[in-house]
N, C-alpha and C positions, 0 to 999 in steps of 0.2 A: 693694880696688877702689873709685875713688873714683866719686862719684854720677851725672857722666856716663856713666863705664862701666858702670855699676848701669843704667839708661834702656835703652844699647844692648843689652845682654844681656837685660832685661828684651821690650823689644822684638823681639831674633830669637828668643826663648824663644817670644812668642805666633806670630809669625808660623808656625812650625813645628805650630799644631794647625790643624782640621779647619776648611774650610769659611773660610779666610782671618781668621781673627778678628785678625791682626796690620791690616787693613784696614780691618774691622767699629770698632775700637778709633780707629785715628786719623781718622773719619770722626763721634766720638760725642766732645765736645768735653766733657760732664761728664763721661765716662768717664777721658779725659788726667787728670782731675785728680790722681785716685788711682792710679795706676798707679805709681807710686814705693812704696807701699808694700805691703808681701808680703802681709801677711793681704790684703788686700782685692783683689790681684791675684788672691791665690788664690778669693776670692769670685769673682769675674769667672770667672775658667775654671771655677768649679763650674756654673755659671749658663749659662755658652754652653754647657757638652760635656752639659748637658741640655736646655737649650731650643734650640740651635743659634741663640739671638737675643743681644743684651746693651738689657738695659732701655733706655728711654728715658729716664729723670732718674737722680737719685742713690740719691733714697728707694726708686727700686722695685727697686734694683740692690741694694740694702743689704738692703731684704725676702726679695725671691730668694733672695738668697745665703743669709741668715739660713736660712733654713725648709730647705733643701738640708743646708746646716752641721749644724746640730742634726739632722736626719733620718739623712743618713749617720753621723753619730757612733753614732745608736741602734742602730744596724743593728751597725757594726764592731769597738763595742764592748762589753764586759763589764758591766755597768753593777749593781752588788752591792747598793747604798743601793734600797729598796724605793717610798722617798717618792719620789726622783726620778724612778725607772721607771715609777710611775702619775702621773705627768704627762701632763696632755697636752701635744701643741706647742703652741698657743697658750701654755697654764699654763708652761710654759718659756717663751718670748718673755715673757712679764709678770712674771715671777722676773727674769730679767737689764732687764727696763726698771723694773722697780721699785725693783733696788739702782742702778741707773745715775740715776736721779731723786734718790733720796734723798740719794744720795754727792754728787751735782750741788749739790745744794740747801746741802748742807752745806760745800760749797766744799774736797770730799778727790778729788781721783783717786786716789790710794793713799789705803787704809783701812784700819786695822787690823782683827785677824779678829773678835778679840771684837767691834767695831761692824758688821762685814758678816753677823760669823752674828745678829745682832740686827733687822739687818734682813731677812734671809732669814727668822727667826722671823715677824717681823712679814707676811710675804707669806706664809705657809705657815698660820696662823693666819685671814688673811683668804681664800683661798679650801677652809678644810677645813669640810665639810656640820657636822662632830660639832665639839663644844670638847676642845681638849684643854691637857692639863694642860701649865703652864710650865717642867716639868724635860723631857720627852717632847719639847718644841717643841725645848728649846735642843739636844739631843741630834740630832733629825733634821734641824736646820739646820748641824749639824758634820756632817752625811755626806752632804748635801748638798753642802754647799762642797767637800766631797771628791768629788764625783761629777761637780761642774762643772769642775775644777781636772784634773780625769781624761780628759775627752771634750774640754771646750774651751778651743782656742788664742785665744779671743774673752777670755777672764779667766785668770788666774792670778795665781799667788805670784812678786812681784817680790823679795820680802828673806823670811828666814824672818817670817813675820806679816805681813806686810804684802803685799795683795793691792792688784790693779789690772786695767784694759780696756785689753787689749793695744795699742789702737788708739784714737786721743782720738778722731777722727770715729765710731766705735763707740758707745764712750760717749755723744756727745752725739747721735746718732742712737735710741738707747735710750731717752737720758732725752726727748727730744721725741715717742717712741712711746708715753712713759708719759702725757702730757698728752694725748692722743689720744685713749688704750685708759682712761684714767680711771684710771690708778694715783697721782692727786695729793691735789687737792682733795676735797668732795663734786658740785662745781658747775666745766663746765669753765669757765664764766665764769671764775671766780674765780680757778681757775687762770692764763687767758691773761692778764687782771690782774695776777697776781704775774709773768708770764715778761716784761710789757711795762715794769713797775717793776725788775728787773733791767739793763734793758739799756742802764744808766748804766755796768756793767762790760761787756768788750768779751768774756771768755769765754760771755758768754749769746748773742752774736751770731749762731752756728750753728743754738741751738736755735730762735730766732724764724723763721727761713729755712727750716730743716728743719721745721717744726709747722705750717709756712706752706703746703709743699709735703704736709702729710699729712693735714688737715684736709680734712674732706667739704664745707668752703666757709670760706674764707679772709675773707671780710670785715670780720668783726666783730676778727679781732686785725690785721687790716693797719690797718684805721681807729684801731684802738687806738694802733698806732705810729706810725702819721701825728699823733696828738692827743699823744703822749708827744716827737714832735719840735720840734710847734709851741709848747708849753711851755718846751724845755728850750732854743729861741733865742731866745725873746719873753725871757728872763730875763737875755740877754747884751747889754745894752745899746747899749756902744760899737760892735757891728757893725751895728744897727739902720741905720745913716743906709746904709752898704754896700750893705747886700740891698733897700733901698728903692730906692738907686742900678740895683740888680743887672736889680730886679723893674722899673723904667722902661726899661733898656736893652733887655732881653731882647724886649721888645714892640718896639723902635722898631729891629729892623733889615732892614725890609720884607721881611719873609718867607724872608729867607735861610735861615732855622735853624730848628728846633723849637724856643720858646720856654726849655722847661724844658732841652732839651739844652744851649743856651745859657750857659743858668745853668751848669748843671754844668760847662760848659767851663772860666768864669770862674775858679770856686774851686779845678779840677784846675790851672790853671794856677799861680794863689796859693801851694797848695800842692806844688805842681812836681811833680807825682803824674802816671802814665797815663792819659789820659785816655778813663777805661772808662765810667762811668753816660753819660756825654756820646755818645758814639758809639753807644753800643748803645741807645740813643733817637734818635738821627738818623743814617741809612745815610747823608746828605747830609752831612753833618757829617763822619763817619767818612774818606769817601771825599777828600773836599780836604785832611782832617790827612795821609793817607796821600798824595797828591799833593802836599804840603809848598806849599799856599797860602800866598797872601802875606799876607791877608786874617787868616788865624787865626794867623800870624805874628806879625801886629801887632800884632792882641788880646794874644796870650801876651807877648810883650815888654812891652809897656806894663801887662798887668797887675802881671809880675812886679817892674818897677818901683815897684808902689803898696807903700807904707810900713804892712805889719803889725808888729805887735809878736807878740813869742812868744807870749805868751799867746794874741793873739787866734789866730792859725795854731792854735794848740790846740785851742780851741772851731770851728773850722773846719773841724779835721780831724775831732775829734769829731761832730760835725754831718754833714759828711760820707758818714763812717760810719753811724751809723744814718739816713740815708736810703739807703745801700747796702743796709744791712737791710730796710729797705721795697721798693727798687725789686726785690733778688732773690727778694725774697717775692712782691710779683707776678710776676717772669720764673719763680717754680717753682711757684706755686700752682696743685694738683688743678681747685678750682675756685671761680672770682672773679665775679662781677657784672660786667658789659663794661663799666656804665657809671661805675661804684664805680673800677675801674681806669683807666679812663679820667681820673677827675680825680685822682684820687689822681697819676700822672703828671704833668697839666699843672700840678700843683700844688707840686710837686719844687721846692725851694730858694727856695721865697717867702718873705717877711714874715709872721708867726706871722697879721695880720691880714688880708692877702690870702690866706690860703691855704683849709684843705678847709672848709666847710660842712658835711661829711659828718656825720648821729650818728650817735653807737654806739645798735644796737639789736640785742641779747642773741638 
């Protein structure tokens, strides 16, 4: 079945339960995103056929689902390892985000056993009342690993030894639960420090967005990323005279446009990319691309013409990207400072010198 047909099938599949959830679903546009894949579809129908809703963001979709997943497994299954049976669900939720952190950290999505049951030691050790001894720990972390591998389709054994999360958005949902729940650092400072120092690699990009949308207040790491942006284009010289050109223009086209949308238009254009951070900052904007103005026509022509070199398209694109990083961390963020969001926005695709004033304060 090729992937189209995967969608439609997928599709008259939901339509077919209770209470229209084939409706509920194309009406909930973070919901679309995952819907191609089975685990997480099947999270969705666990989640509707008991709450009869589907969350509102991703993260709360991904919680739901979670806490339902592991509950019914407890219930339907057999479950022999003693260690794992007196868990509780939370203590489960911080077992699978503590090895989805560690394995993150360490740059494995497959892991070999011996390194997974070492870290399952290391979590079994950190929340047991008594100390127990290191032949004991490494034994109940092997019937462990067999008790997860037994109940859930969230991990298993890809090759014999080598284990993995069935699902990357899993994984990296985990591991940005672990910087939440405190399964990192001793200080989450320190932690959103290290996730903001990452995110020169583009596999950290989920967890900044997702830790963004799970945090009891977002501003101390969105400011982080804002200050980890404005560093890493102040540093790229030959575009300097560009984004000084960008940041004059963007002001001087008498209020057509949201300033920062502007911007974004310019570089999506450059880029020859969708033009998504742009639009989704100005309905005004959105709406004339979508009516095929002449105006953004002309922009996009004429920019496409300006003479980059690969490189710099690189550092463009990269730049790009981690302010996607920011800007979806404010559109997910639990919760933000109105007015912290507010510049952080108008502040989108500036001159490292124009841009936030904002400081970090812990």
């Amino acid at each position: 079945m090729d992937a189209q047909s995967q969608v439609k099938f997928k599709y008259s599949w939901l339509s077919n339960k209770k209470n229209d959830l084939s409706f509920k679903v194309q009406e909930t546009e973070t919901v679309q995103q995952i819907i191609r894949n089975p685990l997480l579809l099947t999270l969705l129908r666990l989640v509707f056929e008991e709450t009869s809703e589907i969350p509102p963001s991703r993260v709360q979709l991904y919680d739901a689902g979670l806490k339902i997943f592991l509950r019914q497994w407890n219930h339907t299954k057999d479950v022999g390892d003693e260690t794992y049976k007196k868990m509780t669900l939370n203590q489960k939720e911080g077992l699978l985000s503590y090895v989805a952190w560690m394995s993150y950290v360490d740059g494995e999505y497959f892991v070999k056993q011996q390194q997974l049951e070492q870290y399952i030691t290391k979590y079994i050790q950190k929340i047991s009342i008594t100390k127990i001894q290191p032949e004991f720990a490494i034994r109940q972390s092997q019937q462990v690993l067999q008790s997860i591998q037994a109940q859930h389709s969230l991990f298993s054994e890809w090759t014999p030894g080598i284990y993995a999360f069935s699902v990357l958005s899993f994984h990296e949902y985990l591991a940005a639960k672990a910087i939440v729940e405190g399964y990192t650092f001793k200080e989450i400072e320190q932690t959103l420090k290290y996730l903001v120092d990452q995110l020169t690699e583009s596999r950290w990009y989920q967890i900044g967005i997702l830790a963004a949308a799970m945090l009891p207040n977002a501003d101390y790491l969105l400011i982080l990323i804002k200050q980890k942006i404005d560093v890493f284009i102040k540093e790229k010289l030959t575009l300097q005279p560009f984004l000084k050109w960008l940041e004059q223009k963007s002001f001087s086209i008498n209020n057509t446009y949201n300033p920062a949308a502007f911007r974004a238009f310019c570089i999506e254009c450059i880029l020859e990319i969708e033009a998504e951070i742009s639009c989704n900052l100005d309905n005004s904007l959105s709406t004339d691309l979508a009516a095929n103005s002449t105006q953004l026509n002309n922009i996009a022509s004429e920019l496409q013409k300006c003479r980059f070199s690969d490189s710099q398209k690189q550092v463009l694109q990269q730049y790009y990207e981690l302010s996607r990083v920011l800007f979806e961390g404010m559109e997910n963020a639990g919760n933000l400072t109105g007015s912290i969001q507010e510049e952080l926005k108008q502040t989108l695709f500036l001159p490292a010198e124009f841009s936030s004033v904002l400081e970090v304060s812990a």
